[in-house]
SELOVEX-883138 format. One line per 5 residues: their letters; for each residue z, x, y of N, C-alpha, C. Coordinates in steps of 0.2 Angstrom, whole numbers. Example, Ala and Ser with C-alpha at 12.3 -4.5 7.8 and 13.67 -1.06 7.14 Angstrom:
as> 39:66:-28:39:62:-22:39:66:-16 | 35:64:-11:36:68:-5:39:64:0
***
This chain:
xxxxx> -25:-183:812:-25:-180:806:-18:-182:802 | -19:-187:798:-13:-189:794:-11:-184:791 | -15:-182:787:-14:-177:779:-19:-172:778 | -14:-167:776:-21:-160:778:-22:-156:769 | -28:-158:764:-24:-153:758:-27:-147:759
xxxxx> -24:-143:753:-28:-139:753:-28:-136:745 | -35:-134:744:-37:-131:736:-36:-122:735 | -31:-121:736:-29:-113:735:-25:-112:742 | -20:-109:739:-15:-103:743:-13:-99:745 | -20:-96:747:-19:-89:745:-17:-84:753
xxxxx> -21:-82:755:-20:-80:762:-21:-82:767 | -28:-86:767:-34:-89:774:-28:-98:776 | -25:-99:766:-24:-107:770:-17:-107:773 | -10:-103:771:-6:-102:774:-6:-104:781 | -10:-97:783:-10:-94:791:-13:-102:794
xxxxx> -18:-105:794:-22:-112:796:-15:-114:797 | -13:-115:789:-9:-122:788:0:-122:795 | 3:-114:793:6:-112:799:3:-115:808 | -3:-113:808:-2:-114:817:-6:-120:816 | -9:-125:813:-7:-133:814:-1:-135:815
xxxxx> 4:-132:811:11:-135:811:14:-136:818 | 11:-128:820:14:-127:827:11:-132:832 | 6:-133:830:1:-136:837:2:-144:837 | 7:-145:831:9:-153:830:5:-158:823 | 4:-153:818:0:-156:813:5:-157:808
xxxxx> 6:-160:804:10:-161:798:6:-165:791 | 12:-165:787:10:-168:780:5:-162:777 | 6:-157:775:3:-153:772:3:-149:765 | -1:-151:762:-2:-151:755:-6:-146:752 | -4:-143:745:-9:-141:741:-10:-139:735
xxxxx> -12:-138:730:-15:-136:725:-16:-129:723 | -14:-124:720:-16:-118:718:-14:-117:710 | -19:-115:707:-19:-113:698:-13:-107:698 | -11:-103:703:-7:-98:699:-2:-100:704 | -1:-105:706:8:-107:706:12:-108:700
xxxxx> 10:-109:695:14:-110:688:16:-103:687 | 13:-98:686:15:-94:685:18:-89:692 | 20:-91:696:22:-85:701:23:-92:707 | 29:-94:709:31:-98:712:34:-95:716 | 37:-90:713:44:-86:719:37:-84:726
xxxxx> 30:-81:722:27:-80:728:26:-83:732 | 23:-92:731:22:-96:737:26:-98:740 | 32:-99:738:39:-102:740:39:-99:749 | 39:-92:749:41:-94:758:34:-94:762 | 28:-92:758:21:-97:762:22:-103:763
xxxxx> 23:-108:759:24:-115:759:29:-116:766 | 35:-114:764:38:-116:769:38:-116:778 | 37:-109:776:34:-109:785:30:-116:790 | 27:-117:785:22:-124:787:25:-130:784 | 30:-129:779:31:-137:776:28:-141:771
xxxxx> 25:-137:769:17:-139:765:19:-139:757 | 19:-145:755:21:-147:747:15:-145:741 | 18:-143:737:14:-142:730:13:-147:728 | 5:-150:725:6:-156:721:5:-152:714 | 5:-156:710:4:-155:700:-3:-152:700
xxxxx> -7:-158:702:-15:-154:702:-19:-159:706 | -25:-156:705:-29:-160:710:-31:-168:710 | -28:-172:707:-28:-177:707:-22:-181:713 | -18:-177:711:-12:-179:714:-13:-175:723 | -16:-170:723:-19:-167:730:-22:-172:733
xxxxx> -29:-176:728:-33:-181:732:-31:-187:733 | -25:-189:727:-21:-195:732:-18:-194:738 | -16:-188:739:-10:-188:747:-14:-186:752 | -21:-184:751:-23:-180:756:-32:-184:759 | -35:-188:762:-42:-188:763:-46:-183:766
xxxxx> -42:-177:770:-48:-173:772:-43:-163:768 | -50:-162:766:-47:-157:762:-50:-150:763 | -47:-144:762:-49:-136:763:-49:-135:757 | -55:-133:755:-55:-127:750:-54:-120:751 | -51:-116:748:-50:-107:753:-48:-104:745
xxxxx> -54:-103:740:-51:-102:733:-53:-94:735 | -57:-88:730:-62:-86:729:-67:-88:726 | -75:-84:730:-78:-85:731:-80:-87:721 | -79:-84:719:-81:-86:711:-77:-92:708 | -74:-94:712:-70:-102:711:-71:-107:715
xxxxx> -78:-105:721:-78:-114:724:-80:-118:719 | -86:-119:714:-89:-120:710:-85:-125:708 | -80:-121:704:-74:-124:697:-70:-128:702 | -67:-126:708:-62:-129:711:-64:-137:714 | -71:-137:717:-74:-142:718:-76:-146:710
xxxxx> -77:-144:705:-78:-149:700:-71:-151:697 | -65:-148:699:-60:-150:695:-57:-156:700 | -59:-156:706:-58:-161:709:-61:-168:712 | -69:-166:709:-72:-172:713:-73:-178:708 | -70:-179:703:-68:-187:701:-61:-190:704
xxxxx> -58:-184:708:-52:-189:711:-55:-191:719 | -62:-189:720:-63:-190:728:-65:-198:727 | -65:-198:734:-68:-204:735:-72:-206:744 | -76:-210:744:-78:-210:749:-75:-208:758 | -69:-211:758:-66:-208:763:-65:-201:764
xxxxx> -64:-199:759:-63:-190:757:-66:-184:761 | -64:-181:766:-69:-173:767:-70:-169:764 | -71:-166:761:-72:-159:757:-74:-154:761 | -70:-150:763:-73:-142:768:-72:-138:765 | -79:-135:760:-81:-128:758:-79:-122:764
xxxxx> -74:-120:765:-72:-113:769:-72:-106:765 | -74:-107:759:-73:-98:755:-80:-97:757 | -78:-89:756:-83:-84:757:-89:-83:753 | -94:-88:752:-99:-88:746:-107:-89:751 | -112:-91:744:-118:-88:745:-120:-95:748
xxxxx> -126:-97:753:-128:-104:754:-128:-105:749 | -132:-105:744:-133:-108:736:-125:-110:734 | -122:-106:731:-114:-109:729:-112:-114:735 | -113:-114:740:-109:-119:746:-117:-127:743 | -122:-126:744:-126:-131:744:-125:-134:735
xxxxx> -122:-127:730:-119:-132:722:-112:-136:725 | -107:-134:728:-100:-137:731:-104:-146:733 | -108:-144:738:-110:-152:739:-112:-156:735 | -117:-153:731:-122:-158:727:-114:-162:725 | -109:-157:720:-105:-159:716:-100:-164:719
xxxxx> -99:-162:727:-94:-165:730:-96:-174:733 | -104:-174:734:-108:-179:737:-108:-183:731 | -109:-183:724:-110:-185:720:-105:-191:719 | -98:-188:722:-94:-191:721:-91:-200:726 | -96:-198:734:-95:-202:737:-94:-198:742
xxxxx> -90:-194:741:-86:-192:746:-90:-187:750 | -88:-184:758:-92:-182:761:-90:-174:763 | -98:-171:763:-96:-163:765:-98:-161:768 | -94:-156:770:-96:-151:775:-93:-143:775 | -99:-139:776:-98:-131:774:-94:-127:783
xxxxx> -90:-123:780:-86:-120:782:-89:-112:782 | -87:-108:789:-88:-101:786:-83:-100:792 | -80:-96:791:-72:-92:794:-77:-88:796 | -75:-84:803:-80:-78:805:-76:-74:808 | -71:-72:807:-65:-67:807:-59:-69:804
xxxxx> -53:-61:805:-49:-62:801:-46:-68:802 | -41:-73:795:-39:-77:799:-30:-77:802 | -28:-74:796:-21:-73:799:-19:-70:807 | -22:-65:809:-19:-65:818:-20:-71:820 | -29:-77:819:-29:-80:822:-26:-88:821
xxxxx> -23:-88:813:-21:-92:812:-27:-100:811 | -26:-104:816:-30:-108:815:-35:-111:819 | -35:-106:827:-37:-105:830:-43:-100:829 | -45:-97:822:-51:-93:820:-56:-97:820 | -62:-92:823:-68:-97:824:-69:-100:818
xxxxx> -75:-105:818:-75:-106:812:-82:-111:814 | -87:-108:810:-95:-112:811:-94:-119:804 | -97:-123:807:-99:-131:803:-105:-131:802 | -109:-135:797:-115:-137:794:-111:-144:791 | -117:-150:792:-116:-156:787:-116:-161:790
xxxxx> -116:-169:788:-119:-173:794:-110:-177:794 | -105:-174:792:-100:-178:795:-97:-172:797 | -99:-165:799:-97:-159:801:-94:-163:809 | -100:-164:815:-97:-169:820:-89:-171:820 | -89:-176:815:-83:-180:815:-76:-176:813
xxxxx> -77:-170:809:-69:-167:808:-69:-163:815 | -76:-161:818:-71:-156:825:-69:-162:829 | -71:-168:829:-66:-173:832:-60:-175:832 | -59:-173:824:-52:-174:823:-46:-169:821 | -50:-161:824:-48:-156:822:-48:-152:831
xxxxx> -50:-153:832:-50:-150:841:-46:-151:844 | -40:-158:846:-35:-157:847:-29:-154:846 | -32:-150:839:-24:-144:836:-27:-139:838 | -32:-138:842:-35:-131:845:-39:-126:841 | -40:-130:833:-46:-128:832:-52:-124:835
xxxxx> -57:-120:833:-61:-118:837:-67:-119:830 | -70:-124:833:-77:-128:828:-82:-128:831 | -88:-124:826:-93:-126:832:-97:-127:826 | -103:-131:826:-107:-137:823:-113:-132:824 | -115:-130:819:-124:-128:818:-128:-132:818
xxxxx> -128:-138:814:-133:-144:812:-129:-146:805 | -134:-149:803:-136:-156:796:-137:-152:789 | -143:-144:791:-143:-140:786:-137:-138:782 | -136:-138:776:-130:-133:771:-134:-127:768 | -130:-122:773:-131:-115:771:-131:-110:777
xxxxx> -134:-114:782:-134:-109:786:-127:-106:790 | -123:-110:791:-115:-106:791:-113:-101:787 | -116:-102:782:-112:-95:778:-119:-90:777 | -125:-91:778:-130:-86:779:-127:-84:786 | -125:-86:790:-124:-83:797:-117:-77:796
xxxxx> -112:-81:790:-106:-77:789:-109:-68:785 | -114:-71:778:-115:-67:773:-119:-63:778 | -124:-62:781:-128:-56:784:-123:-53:790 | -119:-56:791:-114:-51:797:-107:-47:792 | -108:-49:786:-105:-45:781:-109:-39:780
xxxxx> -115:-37:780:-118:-32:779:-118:-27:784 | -115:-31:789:-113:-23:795:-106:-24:794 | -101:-29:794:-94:-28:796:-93:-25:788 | -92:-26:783:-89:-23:777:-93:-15:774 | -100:-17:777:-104:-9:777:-100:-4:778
xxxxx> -97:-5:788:-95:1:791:-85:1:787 | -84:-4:784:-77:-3:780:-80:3:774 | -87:1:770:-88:5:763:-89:13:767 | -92:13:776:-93:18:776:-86:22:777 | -80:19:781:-73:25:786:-73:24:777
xxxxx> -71:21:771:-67:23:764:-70:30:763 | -77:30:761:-82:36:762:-81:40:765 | -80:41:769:-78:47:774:-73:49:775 | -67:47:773:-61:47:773:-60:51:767 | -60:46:761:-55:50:756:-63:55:753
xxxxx> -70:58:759:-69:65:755:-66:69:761 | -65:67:768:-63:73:774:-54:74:771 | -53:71:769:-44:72:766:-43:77:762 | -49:80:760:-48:86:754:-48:91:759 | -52:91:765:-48:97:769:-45:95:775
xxxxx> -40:90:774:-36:90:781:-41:87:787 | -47:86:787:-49:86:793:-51:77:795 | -46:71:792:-49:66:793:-48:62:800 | -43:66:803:-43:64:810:-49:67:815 | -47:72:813:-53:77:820:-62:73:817
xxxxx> -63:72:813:-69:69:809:-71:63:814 | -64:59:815:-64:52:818:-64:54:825 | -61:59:828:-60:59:835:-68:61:838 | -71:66:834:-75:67:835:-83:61:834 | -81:56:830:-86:51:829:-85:46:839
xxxxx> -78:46:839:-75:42:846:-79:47:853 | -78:53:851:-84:57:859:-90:56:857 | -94:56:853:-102:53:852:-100:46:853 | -96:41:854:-96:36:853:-91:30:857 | -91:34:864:-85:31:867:-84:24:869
xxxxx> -78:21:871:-75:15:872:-73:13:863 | -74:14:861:-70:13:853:-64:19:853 | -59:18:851:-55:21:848:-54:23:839 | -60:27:837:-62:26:831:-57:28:824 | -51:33:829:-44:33:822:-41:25:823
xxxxx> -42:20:828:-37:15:828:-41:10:823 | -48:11:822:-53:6:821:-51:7:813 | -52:15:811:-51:16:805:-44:13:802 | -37:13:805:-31:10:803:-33:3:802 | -39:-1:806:-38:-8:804:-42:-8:797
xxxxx> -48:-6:796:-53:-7:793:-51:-4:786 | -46:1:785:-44:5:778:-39:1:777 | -34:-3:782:-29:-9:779:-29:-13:777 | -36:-17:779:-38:-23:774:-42:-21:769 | -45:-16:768:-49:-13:763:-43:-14:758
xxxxx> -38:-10:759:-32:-8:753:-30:-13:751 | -30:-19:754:-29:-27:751:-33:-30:749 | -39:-31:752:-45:-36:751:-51:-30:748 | -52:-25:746:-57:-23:743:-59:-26:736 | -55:-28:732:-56:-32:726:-62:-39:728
xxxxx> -56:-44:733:-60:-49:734:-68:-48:739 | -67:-41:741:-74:-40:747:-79:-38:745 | -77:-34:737:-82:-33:732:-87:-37:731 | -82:-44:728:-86:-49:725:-91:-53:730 | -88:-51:736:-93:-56:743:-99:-52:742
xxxxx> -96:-45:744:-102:-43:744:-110:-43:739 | -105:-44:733:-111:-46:727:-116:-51:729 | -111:-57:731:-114:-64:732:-119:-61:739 | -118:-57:743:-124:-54:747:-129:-51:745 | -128:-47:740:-134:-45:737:-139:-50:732
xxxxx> -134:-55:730:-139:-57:727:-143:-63:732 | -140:-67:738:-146:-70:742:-148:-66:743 | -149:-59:748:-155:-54:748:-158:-56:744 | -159:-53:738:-163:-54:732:-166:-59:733 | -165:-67:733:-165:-72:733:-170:-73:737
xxxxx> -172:-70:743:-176:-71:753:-181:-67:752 | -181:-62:745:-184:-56:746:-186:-50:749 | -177:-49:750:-175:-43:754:-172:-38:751 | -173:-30:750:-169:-28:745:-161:-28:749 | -158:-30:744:-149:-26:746:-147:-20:746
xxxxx> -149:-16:749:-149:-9:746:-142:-4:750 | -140:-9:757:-133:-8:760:-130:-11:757 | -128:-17:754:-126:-23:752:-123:-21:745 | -129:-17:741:-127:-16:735:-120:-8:733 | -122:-6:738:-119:0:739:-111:-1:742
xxxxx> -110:-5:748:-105:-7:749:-101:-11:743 | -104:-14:741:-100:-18:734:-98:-12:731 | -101:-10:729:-100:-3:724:-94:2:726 | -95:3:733:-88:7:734:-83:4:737 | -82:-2:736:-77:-9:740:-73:-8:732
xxxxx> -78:-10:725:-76:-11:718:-70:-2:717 | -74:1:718:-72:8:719:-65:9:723 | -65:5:726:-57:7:732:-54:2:728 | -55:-3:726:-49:-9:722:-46:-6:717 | -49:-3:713:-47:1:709:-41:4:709
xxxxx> -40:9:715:-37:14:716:-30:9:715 | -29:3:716:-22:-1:716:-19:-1:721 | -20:-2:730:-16:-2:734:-14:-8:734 | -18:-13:732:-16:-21:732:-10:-21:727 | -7:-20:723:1:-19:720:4:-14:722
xxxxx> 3:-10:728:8:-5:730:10:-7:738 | 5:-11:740:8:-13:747:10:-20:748 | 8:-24:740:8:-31:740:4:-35:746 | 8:-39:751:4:-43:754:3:-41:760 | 7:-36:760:8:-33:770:4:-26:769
xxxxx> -2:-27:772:-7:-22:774:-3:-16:779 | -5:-9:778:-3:-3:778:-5:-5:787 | 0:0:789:-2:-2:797:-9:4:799 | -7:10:797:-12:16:797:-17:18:790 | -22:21:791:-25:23:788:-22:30:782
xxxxx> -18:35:785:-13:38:786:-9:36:778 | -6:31:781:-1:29:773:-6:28:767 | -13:24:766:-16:24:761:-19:32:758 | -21:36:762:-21:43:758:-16:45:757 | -10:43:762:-3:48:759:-2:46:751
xxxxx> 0:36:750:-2:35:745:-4:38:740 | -13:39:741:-16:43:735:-16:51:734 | -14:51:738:-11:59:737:-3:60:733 | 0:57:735:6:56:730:6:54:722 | 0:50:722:-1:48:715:-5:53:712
xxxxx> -9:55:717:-13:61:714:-9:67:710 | -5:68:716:1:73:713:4:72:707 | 7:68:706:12:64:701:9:64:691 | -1:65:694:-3:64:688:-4:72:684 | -4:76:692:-8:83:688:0:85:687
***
């Protein structure tokens, strides 16, 4: 691995771009549209790994032949068209954001057009504990060749086939249980908090339900909520709408969007900024203090 870029820097490519450094990976580069504006934020992500800002993506595809996309899911599209006149056949393109097969299968046509070769990504857990050792499923017919040159930094790749789509339909339908039971503890939280009862609610879901520790489950899944419910809204849309698509209704799918849109709102993401609450706990403290504050 000479050169590693990447198209967005936001939270998934850091953490990657960090534990390649460790595992002996260097020259790491990237491109993000809101580094003009807000540089003080990426300044100590960058660093940690070493990883240089280019001007834009042309200057990204000169330093770099194999490349990460990790934008959101409403910017593979634009990210991949801003880029694919600088690609060239040597080039990789690794669609890794959270989108529909459709959006990953537009990412190709656009990226293949160019010469250059693609291959779809689908991250299957969180990635910062895992860094860059988070699974991660392939599709595409040069898919092979990067877990070859990506498995000695301990990568964890595994190759579905040739088809593009089925990595992130294997992602997008295991979102409608993992982000559901997130739309569910929000639901039953912030209404059990009206009367004090949001712990014993949980204690008693963990004795119908043993070997989970259902208050520790809730601290993790109301933590990333209070960060990522904005961008988990939009996945989820892009869920609902392949449903639609296969001729299934989305009718968990659409509801979980609906209360993901619903909890972004409330603003925990500018009040905890990038470090996730540890407990569940401090987000209703939060909205109970704000709540106060208003009447």
């Amino acid at each position: 691995m000479n050169a590693l870029g990447f198209m967005g820097f936001g939270e998934a490519a850091p953490a990657i771009a960090e534990g390649l450094a460790e595992a002996g990976g260097e020259n790491f580069y990237t491109f993000d549209i809101a580094y003009r504006s807000d540089p003080d934020r990426f300044a100590p992500r960058m660093a940690r790994s070493g990883t240089k800002m280019t001007e834009n993506p042309a200057e990204l595809a000169s330093c770099c032949r194999l490349i990460f996309s990790l934008v959101t899911c409403t910017e593979a599209v634009p990210a991949a068209a801003s880029i694919a006149e600088h690609l060239t056949p040597d080039h990789i393109y690794v669609d890794m954001n959270s989108a529909s097969p459709e959006i990953k299968r537009q990412v190709g046509v656009i990226v293949e057009k160019s010469g250059a070769r693609f291959v779809e990504a689908a991250i299957m857990s969180v990635v910062p504990p895992l860094r860059h050792r988070v699974p991660v499923l392939l599709c595409g017919e040069a898919a092979p060749g990067l877990v070859s040159t990506l498995e000695p930094y301990g990568m964890k790749l595994e190759v579905l086939g040739e088809q593009i789509g089925a990595a992130s339909a294997t992602k997008m339908f295991r979102s409608v249980m993992v982000k559901g039971m997130q739309a569910l503890f929000i639901e039953c939280l912030l209404a059990a908090r009206h009367f004090g009862t949001e712990k014993r609610v949980l204690d008693t879901v963990t004795a119908s339900y043993p070997g989970i520790n259902w208050n520790q489950f809730a601290d993790y899944l109301i933590g990333r909520s209070a960060l990522h419910a904005g961008r988990q809204s939009h996945e989820m849309e892009e869920v609902s709408q392949t449903l639609e698509s296969i001729g299934e209704l989305p009718l968990m799918a659409r509801a979980t969007a609906e209360r993901l849109r619903r909890f972004s709102e409330l603003g925990f993401k500018e009040m905890f900024g990038d470090t996730e609450p540890d407990t569940y706990a401090e987000v209703l403290a939060l909205l109970a203090r704000r709540e106060q504050s208003k009447s």
